[in-house]
C-alpha positions as CSV (number, residue, x, y, z in Angstrom):
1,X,15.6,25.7,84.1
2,X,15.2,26.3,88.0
3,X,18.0,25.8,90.0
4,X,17.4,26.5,93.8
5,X,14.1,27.8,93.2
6,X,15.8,30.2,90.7
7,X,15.3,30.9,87.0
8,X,18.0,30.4,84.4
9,X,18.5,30.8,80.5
10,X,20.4,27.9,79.6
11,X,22.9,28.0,76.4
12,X,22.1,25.9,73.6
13,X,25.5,24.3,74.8
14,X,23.7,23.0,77.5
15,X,20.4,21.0,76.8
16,X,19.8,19.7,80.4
17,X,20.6,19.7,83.8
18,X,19.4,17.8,86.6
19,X,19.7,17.1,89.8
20,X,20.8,13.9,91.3
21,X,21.1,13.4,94.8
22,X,24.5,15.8,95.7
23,X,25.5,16.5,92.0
24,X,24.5,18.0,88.8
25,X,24.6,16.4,85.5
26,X,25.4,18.7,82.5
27,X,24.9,16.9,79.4
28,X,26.3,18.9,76.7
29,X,26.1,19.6,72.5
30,X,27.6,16.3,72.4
31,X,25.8,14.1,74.4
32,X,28.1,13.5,76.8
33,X,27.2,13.7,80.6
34,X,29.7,15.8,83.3
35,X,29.3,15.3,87.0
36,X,29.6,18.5,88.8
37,X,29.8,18.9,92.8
38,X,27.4,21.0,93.4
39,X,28.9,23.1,96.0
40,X,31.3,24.2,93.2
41,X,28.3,25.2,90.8
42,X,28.2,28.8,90.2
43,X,25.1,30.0,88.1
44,X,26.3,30.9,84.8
45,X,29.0,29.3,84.4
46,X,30.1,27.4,81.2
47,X,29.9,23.5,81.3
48,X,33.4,23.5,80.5
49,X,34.5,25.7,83.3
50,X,32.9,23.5,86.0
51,X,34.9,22.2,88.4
52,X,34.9,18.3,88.9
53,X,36.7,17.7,92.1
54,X,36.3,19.3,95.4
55,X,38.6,22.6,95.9
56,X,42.1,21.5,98.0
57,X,41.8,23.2,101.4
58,X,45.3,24.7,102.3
59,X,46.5,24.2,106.2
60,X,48.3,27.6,107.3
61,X,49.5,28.7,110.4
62,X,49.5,32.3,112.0
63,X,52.1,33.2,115.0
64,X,51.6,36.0,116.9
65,X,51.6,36.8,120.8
66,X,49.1,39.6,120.0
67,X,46.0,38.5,119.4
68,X,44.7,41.3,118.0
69,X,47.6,41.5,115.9
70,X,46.9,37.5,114.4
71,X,43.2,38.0,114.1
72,X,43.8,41.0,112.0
73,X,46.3,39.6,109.9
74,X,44.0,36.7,109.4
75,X,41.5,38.5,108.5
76,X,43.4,40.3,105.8
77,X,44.2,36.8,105.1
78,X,40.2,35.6,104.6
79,X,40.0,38.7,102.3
80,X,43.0,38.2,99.5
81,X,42.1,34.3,100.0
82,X,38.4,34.6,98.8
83,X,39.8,37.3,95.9
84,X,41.9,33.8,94.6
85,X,39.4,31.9,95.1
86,X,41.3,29.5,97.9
87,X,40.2,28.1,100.5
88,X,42.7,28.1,103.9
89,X,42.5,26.7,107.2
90,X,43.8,28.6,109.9
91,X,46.0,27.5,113.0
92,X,46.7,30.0,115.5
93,X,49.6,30.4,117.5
94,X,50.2,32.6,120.6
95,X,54.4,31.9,120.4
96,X,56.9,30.2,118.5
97,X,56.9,27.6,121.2
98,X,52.8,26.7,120.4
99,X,54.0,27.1,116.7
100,X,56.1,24.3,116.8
101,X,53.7,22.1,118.5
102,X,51.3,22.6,116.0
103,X,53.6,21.7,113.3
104,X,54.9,18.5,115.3
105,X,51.1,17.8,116.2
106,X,49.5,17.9,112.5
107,X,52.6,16.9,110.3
108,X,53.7,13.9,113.1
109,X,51.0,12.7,114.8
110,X,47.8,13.3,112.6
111,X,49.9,13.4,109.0
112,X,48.2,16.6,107.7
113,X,50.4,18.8,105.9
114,X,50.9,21.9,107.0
115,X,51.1,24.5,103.5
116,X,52.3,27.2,105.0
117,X,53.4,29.3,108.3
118,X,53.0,33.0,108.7
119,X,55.0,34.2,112.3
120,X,55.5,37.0,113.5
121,X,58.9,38.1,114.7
122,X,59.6,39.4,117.9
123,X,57.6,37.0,120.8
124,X,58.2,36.2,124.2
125,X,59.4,33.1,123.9
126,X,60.8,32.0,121.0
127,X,60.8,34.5,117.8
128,X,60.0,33.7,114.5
129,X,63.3,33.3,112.7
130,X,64.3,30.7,115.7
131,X,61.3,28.8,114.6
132,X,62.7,28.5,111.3
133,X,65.7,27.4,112.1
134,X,64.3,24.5,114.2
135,X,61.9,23.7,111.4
136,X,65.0,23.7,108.7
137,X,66.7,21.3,111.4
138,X,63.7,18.7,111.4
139,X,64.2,15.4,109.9
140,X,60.8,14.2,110.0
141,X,59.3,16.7,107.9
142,X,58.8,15.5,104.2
143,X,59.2,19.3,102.8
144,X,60.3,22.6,104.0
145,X,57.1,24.5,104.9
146,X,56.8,28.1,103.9
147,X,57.7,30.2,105.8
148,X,57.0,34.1,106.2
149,X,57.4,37.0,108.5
150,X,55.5,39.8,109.7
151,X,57.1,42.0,112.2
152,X,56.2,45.7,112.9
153,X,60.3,46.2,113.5
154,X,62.6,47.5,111.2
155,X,64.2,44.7,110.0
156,X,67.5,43.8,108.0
157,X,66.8,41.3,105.5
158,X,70.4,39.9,104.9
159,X,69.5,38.5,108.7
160,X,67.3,36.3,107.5
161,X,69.3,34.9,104.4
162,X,70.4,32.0,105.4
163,X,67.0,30.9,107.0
164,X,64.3,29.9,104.2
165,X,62.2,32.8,104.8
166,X,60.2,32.9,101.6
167,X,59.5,36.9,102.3
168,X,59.8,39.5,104.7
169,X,56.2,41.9,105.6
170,X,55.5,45.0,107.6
171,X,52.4,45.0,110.1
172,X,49.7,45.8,109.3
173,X,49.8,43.1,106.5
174,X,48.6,44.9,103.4
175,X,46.3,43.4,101.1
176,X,48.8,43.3,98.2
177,X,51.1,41.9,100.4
178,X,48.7,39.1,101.4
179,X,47.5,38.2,98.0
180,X,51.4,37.5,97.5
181,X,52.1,35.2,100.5
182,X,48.9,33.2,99.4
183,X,49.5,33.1,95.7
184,X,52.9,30.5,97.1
185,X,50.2,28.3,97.4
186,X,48.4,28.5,94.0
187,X,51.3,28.6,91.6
């Protein structure tokens, strides 16, 4: 059957599928009909594996004064989020001081939930542990967010805890290292 001009061998598990409009409609060995998104159809995938609702985009934010420094780490970010699978929307943050705004800004005034923030440590403002601290003393937040560091410093963990830091990482983030700060969000 062709789907997007292409060619397929369909299972005899699936009898039919059509178009309609923005979705597919698998009807499978026992007559019953599946609505599938189709931006979430991948070729060769089993009926049953389809995915039925549109994939939950996760709100993250990324502290660092260097901007070199942030872009990289987000793109080591991109990477170990497309390996899972996830998709992430990135903040940016130049200090701890913008960091907080954007936190006040989406969780206060526009009700988005933030999922996660990843700071760096030392900045010229405020740092990223002080961050935390403020975001631990918040009573208007519905959850603590989670938080991580990435500092290229030497740095004692016992400093950090009493803070809520869900983990400690060296620059330049490593790929394993990423794949753990996202896979908080997937568990």
């Amino acid at each position: 059957i062709p789907i997007n001009g292409i060619s397929r061998d369909v299972s005899p598990s699936r009898k039919l599928i059509k178009k309609l409009d923005s979705n597919l409609s698998v009807l499978n060995s026992s007559n019953s009909t599946v609505k599938v998104d189709t931006f979430n159809l991948e070729l060769g995938t089993p009926y049953h594996q389809l995915k039925t609702e549109p994939e939950r985009v996760y709100n993250i934010i990324v502290t660092d004064d260097e901007d070199l420094a942030r872009k990289a780490l987000i793109r080591v970010l991109k990477e170990a989020a497309k390996k899972l699978h996830i998709r992430i929307n990135f903040l940016e943050a130049n200090d701890g001081m913008e960091l907080l705004y954007l936190v006040y800004d989406n969780c206060i005034n526009n009700n988005n939930q933030i999922d996660g923030i990843i700071s760096d440590q030392t900045m010229h403002f405020i740092n990223g542990s002080v961050c935390q601290q403020i975001l631990c003393n918040c009573t208007n937040i519905k959850k603590l967010i989670p938080f991580f560091i990435v500092t290229a410093y030497d740095v004692n963990a016992t400093y950090f805890k009493d803070l809520n830091i869900e983990g400690i990482f060296s620059k330049p983030l490593r790929k394993c290292d990423a794949e753990n700060i996202l896979s908080h969000f997937i568990t």
